[in-house]
N, C-alpha and C positions, 0 to 999 in steps of 0.2 A: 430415283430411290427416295423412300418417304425417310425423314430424319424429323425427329423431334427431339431438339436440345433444351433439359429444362439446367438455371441456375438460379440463383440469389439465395441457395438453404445457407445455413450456419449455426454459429453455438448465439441462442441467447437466453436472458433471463426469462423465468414466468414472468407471463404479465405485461412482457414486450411485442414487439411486431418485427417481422418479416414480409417483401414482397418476391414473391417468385416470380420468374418470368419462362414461358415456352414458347423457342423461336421454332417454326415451321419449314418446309421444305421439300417440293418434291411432288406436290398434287396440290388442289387449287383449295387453297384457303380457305375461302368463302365459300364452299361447297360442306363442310363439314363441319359436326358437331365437337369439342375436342372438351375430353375431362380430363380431372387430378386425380390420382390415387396415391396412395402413401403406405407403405410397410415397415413395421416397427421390427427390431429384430426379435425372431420366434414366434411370430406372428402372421396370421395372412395378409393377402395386401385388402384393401379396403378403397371404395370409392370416397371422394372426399366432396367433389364438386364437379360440377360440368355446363358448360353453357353451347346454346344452340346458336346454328348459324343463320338458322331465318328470321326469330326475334328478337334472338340474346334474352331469350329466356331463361331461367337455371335452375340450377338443381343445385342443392349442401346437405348433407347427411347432415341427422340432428344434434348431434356433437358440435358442430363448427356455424350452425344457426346463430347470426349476430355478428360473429365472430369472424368469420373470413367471406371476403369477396370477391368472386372469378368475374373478369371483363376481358374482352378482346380485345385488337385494334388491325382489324383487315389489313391495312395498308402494311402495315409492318409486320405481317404474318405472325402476330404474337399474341399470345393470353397469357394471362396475369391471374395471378392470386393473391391478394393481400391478406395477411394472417394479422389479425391483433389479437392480446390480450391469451397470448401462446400460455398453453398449459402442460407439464411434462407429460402427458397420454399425447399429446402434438407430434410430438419424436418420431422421427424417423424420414427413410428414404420416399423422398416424393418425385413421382413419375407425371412425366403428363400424357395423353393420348390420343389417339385418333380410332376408332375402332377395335381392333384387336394389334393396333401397333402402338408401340410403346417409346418411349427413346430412352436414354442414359437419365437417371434419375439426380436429382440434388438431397443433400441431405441436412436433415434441421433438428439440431440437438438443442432440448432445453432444461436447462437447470431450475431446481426447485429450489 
């Protein structure tokens, strides 16, 4: 069964950082590309970042340009997102992915 568990969201100030973390499970890690998405409430969800498994290439919507950085680490079945310099449009439930699979999201509140 594929599980993708993402954690580390929470309440923080603008201006602060957060790092997420997505542990995997279930199909071979290193076979796949795995992005972020995030939805704010009343809102669609939105791709945020994603990184590839062949070069660790990636991808950030121009919103979070500068600003947040996806990296993996094979061994430990996990990608990361590091978010700095959080803006209240940051808000909301973030997902991480594998395809069209999704897992239980974290969520990341920020005060202005």
């Amino acid at each position: 069964e594929v599980q993708l568990q993402a954690s580390g969201g929470g309440l923080v100030q603008a201006g602060g950082s957060l790092r997420l973390s997505c542990v995997a499970s279930g199909f071979i890690f290193d076979d796949y590309a795995i992005g972020w998405f995030r939805q704010a409430p009343g809102k669609g969800r939105e791709g945020v970042s994603c990184i590839s498994n062949r070069d660790d290439s990636t991808y950030y919507r121009d919103s979070v340009k500068g600003r947040f950085t996806i990296s993996r680490d094979n061994a430990k079945n996990t990608v990361y997102l590091q978010m700095s310099n959080l803006k209240p449009e940051d808000a909301g439930v973030y997902y991480c992915a594998k395809g069209v699979t999704r897992g239980q999201g974290t969520l990341v509140t920020v005060s202005s």
